[in-house]
PDB file of N, CA, C and O in Angstrom:
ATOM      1  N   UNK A   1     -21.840  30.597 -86.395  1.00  0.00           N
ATOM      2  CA  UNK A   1     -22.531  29.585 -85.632  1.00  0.00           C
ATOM      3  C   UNK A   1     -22.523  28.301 -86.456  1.00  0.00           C
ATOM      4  O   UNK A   1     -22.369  28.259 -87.677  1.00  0.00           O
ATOM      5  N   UNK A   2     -22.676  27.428 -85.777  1.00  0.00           N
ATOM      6  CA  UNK A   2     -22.067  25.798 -86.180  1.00  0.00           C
ATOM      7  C   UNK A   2     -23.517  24.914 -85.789  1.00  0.00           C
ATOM      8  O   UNK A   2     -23.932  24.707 -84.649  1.00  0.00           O
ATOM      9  N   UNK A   3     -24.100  24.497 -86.983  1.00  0.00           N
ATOM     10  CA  UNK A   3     -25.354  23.753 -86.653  1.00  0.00           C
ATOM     11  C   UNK A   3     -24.491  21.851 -87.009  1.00  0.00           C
ATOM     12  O   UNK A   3     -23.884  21.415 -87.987  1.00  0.00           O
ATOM     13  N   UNK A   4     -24.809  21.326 -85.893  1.00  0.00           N
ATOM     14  CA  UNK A   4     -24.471  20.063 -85.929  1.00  0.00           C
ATOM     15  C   UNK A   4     -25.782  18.781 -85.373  1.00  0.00           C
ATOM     16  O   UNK A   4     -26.360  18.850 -84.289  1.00  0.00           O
ATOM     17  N   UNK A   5     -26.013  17.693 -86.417  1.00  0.00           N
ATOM     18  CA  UNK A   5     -27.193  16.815 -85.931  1.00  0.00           C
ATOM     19  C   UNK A   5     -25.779  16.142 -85.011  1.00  0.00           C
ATOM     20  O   UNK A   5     -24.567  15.986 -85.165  1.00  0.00           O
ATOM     21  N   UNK A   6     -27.206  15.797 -83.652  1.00  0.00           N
ATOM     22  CA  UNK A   6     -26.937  14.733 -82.145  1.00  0.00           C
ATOM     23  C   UNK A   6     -25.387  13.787 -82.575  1.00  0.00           C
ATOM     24  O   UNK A   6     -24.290  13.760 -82.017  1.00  0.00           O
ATOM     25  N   UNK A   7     -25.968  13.007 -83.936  1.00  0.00           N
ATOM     26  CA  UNK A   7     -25.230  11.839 -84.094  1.00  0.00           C
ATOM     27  C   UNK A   7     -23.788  12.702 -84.649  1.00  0.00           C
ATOM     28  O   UNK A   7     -22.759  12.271 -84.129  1.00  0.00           O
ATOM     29  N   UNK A   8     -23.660  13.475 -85.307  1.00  0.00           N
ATOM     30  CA  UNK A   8     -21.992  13.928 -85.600  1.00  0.00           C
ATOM     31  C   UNK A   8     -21.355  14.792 -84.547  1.00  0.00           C
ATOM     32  O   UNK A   8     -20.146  15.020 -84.518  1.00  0.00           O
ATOM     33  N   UNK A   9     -22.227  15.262 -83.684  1.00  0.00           N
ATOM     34  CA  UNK A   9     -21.772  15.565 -82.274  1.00  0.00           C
ATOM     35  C   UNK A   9     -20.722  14.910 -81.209  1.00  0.00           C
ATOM     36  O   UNK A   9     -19.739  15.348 -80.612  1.00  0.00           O
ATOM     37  N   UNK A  10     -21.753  12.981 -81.276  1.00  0.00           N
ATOM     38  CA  UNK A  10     -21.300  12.288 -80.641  1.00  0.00           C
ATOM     39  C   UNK A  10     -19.515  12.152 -81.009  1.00  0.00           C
ATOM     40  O   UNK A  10     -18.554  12.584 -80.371  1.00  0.00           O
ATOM     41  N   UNK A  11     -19.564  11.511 -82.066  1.00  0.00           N
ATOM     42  CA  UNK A  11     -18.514  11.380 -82.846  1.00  0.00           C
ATOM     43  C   UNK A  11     -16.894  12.834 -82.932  1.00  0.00           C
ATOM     44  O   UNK A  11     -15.663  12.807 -82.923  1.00  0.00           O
ATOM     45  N   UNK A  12     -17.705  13.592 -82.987  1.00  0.00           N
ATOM     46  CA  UNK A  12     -16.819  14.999 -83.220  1.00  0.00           C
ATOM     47  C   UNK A  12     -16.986  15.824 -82.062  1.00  0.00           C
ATOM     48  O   UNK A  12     -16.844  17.046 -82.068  1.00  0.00           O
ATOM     49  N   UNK A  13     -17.347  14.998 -80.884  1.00  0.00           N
ATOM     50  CA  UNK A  13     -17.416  16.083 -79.352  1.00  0.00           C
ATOM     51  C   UNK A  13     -15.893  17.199 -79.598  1.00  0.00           C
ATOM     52  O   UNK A  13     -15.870  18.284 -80.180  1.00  0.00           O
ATOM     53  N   UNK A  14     -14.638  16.402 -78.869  1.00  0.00           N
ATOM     54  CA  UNK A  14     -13.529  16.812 -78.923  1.00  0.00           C
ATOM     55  C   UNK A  14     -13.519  18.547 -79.740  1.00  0.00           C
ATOM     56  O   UNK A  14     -13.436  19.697 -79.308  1.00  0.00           O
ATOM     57  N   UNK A  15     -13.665  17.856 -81.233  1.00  0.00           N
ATOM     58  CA  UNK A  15     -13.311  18.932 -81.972  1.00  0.00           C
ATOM     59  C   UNK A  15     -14.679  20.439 -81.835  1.00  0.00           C
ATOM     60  O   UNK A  15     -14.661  21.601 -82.243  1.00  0.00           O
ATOM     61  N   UNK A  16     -15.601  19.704 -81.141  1.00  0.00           N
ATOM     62  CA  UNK A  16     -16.312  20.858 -81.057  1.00  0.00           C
ATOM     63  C   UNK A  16     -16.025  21.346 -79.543  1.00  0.00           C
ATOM     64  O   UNK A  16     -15.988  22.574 -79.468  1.00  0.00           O
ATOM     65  N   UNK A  17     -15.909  20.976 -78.872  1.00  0.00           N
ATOM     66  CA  UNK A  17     -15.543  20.864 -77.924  1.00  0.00           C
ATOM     67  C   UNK A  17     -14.346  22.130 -77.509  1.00  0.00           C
ATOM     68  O   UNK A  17     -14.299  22.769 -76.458  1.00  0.00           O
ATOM     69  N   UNK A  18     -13.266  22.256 -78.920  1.00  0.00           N
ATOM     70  CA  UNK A  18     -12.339  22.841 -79.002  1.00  0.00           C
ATOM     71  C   UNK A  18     -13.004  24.274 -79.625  1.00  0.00           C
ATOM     72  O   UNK A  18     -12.762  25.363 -79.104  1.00  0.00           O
ATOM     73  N   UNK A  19     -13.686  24.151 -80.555  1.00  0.00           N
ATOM     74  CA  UNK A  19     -14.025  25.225 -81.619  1.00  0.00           C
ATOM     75  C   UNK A  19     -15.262  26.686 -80.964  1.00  0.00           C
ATOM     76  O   UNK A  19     -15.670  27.719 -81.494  1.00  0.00           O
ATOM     77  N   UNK A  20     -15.466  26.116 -79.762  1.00  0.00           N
ATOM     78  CA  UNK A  20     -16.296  26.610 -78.643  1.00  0.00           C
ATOM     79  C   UNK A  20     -15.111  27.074 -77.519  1.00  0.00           C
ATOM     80  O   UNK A  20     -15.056  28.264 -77.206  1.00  0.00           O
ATOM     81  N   UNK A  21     -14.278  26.215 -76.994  1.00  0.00           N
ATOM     82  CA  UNK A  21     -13.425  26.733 -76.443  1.00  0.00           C
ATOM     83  C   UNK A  21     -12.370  28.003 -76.786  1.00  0.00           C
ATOM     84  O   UNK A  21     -12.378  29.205 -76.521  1.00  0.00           O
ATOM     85  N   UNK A  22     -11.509  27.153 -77.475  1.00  0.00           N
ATOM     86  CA  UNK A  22     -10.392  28.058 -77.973  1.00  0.00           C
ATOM     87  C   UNK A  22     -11.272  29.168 -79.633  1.00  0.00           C
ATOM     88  O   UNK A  22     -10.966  30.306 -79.989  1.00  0.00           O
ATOM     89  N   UNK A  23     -11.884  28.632 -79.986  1.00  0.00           N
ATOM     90  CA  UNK A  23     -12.735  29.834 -81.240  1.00  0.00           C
ATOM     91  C   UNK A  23     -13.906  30.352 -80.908  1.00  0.00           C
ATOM     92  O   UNK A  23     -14.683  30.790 -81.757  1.00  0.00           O
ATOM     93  N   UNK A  24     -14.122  30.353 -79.779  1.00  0.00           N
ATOM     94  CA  UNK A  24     -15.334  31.238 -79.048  1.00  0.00           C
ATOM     95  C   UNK A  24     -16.145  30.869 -80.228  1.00  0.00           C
ATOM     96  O   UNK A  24     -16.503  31.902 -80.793  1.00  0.00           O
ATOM     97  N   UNK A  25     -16.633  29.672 -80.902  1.00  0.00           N
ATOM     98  CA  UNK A  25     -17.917  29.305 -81.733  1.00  0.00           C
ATOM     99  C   UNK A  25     -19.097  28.942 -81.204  1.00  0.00           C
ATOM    100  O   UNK A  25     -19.052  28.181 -80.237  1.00  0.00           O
ATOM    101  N   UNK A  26     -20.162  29.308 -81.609  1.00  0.00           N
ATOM    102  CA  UNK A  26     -21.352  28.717 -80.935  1.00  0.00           C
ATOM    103  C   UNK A  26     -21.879  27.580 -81.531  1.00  0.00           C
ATOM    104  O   UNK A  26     -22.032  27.627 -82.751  1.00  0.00           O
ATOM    105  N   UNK A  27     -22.156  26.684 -81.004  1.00  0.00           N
ATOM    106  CA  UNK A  27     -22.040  25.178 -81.610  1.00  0.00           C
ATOM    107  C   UNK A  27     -23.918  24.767 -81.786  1.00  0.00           C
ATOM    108  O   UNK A  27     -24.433  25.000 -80.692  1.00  0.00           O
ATOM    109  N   UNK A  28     -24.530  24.473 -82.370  1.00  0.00           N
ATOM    110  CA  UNK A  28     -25.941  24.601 -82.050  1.00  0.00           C
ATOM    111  C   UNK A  28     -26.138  22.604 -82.582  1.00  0.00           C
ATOM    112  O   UNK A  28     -25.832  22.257 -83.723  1.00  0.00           O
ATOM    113  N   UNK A  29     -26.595  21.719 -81.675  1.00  0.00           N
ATOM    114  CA  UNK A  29     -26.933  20.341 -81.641  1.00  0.00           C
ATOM    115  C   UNK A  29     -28.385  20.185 -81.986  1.00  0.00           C
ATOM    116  O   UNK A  29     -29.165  20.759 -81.226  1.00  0.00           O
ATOM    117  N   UNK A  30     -28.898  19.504 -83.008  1.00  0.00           N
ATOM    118  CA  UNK A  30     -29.837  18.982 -83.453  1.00  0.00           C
ATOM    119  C   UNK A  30     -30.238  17.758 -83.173  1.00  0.00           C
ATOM    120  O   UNK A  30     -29.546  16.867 -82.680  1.00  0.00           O
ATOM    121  N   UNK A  31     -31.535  17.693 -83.532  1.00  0.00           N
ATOM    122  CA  UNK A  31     -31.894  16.227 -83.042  1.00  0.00           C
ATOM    123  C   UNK A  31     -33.417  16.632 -83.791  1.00  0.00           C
ATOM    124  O   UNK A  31     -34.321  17.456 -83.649  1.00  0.00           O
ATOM    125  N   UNK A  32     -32.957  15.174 -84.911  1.00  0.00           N
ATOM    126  CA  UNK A  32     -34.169  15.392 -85.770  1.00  0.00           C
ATOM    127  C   UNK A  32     -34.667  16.745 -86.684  1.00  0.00           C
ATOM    128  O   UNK A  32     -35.883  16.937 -86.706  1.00  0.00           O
ATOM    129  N   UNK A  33     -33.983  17.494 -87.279  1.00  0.00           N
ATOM    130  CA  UNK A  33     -33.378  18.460 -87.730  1.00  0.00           C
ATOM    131  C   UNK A  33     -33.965  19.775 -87.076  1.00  0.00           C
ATOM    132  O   UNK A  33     -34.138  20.778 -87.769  1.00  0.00           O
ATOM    133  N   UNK A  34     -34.332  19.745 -85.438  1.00  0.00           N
ATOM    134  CA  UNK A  34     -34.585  20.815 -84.767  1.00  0.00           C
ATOM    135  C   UNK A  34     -33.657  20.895 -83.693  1.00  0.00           C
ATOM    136  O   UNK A  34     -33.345  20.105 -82.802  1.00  0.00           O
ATOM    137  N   UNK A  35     -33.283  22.073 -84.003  1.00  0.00           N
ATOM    138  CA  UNK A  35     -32.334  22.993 -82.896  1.00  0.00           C
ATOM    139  C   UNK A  35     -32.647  22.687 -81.244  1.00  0.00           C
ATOM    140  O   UNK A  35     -33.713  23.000 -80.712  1.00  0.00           O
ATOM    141  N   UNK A  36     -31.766  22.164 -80.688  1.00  0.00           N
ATOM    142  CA  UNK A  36     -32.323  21.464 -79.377  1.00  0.00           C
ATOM    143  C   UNK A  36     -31.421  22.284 -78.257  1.00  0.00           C
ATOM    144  O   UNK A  36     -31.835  22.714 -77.181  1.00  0.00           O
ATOM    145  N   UNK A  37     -29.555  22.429 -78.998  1.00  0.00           N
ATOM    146  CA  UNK A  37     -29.046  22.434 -77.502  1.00  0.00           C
ATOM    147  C   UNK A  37     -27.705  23.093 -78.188  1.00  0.00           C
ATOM    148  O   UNK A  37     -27.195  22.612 -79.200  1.00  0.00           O
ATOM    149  N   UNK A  38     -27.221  24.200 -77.543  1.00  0.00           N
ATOM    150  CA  UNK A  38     -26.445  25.273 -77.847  1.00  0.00           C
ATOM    151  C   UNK A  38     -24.968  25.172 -76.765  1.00  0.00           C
ATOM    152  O   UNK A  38     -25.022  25.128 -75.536  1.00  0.00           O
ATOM    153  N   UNK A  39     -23.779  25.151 -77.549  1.00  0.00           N
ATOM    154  CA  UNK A  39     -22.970  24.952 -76.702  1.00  0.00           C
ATOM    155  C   UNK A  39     -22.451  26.170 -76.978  1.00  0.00           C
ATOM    156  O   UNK A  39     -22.381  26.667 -78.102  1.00  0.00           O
ATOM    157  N   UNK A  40     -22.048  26.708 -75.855  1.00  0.00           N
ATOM    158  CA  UNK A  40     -21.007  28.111 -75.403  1.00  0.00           C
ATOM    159  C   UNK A  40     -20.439  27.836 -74.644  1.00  0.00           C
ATOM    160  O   UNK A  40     -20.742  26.903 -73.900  1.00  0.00           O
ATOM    161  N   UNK A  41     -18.999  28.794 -74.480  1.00  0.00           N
ATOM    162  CA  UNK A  41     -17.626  28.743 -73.430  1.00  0.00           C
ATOM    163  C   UNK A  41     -18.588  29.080 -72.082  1.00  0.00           C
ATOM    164  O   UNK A  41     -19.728  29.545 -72.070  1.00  0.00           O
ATOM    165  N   UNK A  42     -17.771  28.703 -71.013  1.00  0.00           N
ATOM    166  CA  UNK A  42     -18.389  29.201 -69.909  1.00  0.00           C
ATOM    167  C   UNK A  42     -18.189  30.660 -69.736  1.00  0.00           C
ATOM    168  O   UNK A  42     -19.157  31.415 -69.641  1.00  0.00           O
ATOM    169  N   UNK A  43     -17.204  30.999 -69.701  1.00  0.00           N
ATOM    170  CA  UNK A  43     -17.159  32.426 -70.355  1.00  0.00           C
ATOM    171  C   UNK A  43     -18.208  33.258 -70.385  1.00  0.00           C
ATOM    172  O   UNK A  43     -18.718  34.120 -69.668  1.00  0.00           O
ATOM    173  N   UNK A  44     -18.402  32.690 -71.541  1.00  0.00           N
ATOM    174  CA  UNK A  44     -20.036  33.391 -72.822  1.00  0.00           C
ATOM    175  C   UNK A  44     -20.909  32.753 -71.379  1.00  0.00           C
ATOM    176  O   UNK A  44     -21.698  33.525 -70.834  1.00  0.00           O
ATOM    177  N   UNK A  45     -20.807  31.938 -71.048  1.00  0.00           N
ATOM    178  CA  UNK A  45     -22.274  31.682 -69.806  1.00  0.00           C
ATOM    179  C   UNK A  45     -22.465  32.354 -69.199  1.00  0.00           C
ATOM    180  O   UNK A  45     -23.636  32.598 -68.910  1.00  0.00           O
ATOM    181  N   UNK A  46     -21.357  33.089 -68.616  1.00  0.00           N
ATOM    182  CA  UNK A  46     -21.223  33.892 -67.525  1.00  0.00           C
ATOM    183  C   UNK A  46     -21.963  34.963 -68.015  1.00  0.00           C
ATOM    184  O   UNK A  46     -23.180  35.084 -67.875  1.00  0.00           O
ATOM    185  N   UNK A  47     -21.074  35.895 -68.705  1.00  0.00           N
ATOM    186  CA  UNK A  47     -21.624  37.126 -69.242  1.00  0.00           C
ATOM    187  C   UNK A  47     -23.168  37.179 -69.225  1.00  0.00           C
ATOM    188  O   UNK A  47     -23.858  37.965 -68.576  1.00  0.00           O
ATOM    189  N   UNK A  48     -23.684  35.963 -70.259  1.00  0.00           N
ATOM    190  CA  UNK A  48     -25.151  36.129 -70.779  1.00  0.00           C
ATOM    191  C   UNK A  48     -25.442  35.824 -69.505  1.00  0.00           C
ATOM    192  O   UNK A  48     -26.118  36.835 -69.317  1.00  0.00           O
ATOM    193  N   UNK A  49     -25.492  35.238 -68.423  1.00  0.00           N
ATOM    194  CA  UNK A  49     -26.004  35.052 -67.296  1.00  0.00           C
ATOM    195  C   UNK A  49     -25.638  36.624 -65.837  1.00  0.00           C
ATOM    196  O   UNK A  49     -26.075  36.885 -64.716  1.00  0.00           O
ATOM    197  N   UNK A  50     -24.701  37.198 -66.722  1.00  0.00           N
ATOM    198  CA  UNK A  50     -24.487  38.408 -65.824  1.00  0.00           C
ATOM    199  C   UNK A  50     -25.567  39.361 -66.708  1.00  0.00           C
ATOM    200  O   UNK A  50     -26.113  40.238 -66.039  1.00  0.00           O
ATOM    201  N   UNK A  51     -25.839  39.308 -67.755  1.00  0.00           N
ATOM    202  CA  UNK A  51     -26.811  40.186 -68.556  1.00  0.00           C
ATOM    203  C   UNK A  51     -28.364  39.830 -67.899  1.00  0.00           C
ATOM    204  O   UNK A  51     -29.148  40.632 -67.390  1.00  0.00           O
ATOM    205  N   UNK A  52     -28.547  38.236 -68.103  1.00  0.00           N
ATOM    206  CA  UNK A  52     -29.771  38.695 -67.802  1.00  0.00           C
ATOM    207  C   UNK A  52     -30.172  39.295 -66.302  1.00  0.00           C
ATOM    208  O   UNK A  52     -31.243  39.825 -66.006  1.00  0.00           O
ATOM    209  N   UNK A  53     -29.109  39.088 -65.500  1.00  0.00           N
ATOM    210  CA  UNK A  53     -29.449  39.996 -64.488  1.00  0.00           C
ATOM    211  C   UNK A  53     -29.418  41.155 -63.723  1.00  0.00           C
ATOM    212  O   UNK A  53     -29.725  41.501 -62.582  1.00  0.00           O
ATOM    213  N   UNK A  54     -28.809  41.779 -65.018  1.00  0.00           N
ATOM    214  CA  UNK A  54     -29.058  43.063 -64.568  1.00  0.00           C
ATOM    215  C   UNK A  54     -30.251  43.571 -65.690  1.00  0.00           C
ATOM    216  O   UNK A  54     -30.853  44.614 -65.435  1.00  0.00           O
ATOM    217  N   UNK A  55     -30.570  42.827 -66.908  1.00  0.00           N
ATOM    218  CA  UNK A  55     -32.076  42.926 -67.605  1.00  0.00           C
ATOM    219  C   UNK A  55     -33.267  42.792 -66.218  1.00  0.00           C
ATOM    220  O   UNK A  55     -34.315  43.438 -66.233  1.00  0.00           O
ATOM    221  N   UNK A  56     -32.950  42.004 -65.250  1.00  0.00           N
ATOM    222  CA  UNK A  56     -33.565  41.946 -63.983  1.00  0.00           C
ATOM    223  C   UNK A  56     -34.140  42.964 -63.244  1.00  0.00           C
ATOM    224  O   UNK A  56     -35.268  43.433 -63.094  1.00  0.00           O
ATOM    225  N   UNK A  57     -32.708  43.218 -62.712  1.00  0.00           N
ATOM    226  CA  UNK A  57     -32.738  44.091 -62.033  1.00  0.00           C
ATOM    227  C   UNK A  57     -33.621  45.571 -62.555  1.00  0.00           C
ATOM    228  O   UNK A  57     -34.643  46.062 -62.074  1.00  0.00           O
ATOM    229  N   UNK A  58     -32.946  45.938 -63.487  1.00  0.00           N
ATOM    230  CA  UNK A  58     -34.076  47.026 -64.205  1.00  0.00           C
ATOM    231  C   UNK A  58     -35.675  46.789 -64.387  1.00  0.00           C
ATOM    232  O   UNK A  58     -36.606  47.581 -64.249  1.00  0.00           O
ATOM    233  N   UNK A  59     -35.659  45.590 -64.699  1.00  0.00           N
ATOM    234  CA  UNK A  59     -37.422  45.210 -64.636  1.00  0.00           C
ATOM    235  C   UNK A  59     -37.952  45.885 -63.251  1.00  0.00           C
ATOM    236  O   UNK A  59     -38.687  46.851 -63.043  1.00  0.00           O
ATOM    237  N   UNK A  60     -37.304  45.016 -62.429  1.00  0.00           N
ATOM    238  CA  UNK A  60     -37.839  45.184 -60.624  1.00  0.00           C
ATOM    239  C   UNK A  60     -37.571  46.286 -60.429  1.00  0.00           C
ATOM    240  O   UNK A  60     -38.356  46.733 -59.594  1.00  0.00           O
ATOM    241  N   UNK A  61     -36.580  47.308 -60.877  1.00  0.00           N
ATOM    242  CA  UNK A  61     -36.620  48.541 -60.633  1.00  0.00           C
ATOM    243  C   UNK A  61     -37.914  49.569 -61.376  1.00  0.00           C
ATOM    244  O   UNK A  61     -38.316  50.679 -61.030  1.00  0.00           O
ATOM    245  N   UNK A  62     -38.166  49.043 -62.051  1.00  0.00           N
ATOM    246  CA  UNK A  62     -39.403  50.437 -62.802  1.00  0.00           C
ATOM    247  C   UNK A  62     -40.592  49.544 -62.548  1.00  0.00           C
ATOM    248  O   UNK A  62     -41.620  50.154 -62.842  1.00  0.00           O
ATOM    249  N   UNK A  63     -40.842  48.262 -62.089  1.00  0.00           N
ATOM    250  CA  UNK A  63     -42.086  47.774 -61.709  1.00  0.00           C
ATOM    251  C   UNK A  63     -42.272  48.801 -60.387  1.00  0.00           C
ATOM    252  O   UNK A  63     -43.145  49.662 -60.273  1.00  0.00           O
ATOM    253  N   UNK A  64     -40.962  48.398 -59.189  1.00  0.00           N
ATOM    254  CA  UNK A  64     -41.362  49.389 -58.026  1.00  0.00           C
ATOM    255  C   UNK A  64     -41.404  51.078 -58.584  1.00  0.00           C
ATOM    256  O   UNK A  64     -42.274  51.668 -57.943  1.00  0.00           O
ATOM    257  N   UNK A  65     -40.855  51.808 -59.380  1.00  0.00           N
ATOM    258  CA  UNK A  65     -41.354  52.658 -59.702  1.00  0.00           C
ATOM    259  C   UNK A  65     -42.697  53.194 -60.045  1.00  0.00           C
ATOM    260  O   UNK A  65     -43.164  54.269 -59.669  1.00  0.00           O
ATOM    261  N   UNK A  66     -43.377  52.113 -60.971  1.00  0.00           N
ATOM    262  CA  UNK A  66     -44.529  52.057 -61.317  1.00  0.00           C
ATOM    263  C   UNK A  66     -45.108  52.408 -60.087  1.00  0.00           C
ATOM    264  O   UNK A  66     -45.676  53.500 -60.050  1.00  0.00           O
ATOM    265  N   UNK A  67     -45.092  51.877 -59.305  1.00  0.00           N
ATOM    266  CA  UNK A  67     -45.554  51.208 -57.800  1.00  0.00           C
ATOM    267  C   UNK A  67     -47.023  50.348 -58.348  1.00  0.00           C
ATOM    268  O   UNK A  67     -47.126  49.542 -59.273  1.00  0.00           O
ATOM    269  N   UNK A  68     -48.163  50.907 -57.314  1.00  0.00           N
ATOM    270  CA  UNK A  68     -49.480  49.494 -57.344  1.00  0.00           C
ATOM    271  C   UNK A  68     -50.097  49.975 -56.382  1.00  0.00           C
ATOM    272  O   UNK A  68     -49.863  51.091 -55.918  1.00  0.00           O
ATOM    273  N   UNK A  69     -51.065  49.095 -55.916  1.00  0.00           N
ATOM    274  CA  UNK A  69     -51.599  49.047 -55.463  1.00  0.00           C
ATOM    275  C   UNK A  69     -51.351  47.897 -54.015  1.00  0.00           C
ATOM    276  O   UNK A  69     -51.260  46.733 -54.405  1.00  0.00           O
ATOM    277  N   UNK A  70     -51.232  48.057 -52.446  1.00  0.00           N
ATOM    278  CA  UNK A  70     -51.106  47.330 -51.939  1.00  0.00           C
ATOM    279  C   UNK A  70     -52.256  45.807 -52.119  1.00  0.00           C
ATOM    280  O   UNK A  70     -53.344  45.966 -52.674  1.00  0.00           O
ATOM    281  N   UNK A  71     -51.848  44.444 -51.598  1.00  0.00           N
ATOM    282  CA  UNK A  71     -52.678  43.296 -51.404  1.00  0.00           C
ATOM    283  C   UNK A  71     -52.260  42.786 -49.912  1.00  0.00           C
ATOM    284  O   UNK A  71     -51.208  42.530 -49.327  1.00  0.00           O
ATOM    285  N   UNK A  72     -53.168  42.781 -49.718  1.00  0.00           N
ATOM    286  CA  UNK A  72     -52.930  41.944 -48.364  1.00  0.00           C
ATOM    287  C   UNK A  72     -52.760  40.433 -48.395  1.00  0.00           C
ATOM    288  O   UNK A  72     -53.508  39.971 -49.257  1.00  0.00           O
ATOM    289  N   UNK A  73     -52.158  39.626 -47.865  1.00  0.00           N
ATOM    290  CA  UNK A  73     -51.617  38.454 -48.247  1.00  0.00           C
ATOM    291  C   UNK A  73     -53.314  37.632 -47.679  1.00  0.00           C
ATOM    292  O   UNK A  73     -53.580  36.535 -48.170  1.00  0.00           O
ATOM    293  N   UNK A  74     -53.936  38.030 -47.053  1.00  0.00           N
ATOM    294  CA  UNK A  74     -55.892  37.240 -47.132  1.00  0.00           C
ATOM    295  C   UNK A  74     -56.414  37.094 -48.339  1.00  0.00           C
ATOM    296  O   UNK A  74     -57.027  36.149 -48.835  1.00  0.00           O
ATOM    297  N   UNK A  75     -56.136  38.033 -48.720  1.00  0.00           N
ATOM    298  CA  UNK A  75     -56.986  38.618 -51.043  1.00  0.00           C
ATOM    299  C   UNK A  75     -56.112  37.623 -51.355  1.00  0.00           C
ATOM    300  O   UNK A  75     -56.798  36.614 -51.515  1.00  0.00           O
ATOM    301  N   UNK A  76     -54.593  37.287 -51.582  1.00  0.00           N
ATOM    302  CA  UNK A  76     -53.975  36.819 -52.482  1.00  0.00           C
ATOM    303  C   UNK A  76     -54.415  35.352 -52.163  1.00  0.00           C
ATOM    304  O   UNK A  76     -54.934  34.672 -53.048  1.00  0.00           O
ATOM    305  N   UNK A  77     -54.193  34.818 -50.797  1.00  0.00           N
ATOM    306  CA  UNK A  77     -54.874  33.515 -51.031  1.00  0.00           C
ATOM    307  C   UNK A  77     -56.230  33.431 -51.212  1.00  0.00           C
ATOM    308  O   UNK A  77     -56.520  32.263 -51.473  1.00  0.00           O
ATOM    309  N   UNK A  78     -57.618  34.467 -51.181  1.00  0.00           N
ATOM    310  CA  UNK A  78     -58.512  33.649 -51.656  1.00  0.00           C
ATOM    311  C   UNK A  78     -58.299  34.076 -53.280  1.00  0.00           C
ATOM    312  O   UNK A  78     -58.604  32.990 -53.772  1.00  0.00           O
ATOM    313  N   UNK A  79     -58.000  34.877 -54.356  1.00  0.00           N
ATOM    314  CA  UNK A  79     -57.366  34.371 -55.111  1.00  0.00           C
ATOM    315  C   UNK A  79     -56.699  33.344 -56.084  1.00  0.00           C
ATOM    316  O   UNK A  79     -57.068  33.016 -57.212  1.00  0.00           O
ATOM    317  N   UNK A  80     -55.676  32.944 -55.396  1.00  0.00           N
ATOM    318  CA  UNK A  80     -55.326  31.773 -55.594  1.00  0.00           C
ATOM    319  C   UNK A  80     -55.866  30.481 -54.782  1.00  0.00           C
ATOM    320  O   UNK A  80     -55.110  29.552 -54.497  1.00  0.00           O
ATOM    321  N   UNK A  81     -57.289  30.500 -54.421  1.00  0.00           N
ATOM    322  CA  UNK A  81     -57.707  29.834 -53.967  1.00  0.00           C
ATOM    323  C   UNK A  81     -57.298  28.896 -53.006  1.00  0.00           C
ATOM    324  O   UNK A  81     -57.714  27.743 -53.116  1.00  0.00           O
ATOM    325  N   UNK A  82     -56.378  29.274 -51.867  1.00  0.00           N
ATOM    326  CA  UNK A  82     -55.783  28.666 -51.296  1.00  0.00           C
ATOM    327  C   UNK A  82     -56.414  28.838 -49.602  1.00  0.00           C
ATOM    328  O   UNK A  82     -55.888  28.214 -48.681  1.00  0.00           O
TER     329      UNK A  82
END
């Protein structure tokens, strides 16, 4: 992983640009020496974005397992005070 401050970013897009592309690197942009903004291939987006949803899906699956207790949608708005 590749920690780079905002301002050598600007300057060296291209080459990071490349080192994320073609070297599957993870590029991590600073600003003010805190970690702000993470560049990955779209690729890598995909995947981690196909992960978290099937991390999803399993949640919603053993919540309805769990099951509950029914609410009637009257309780939930006075509740939420609506």
């Amino acid at each position: 992983m590749t920690s780079v401050p905002i301002t050598k970013a600007r300057a060296h897009l291209p080459d990071l640009f490349n080192a994320v592309l073609h070297r599957r690197e993870v590029v991590v942009i600073t600003r003010h020496e805190k970690e702000e903004v993470v560049m990955i291939s779209r690729q890598e987006w995909e995947h981690l974005k196909a992960l978290a949803e099937v991390a999803d899906a399993r949640a919603a699956d053993k919540a309805m397992a769990e099951g509950g207790r029914d609410i009637a949608l009257d309780e939930i708005r006075r509740e939420l005070g609506l």
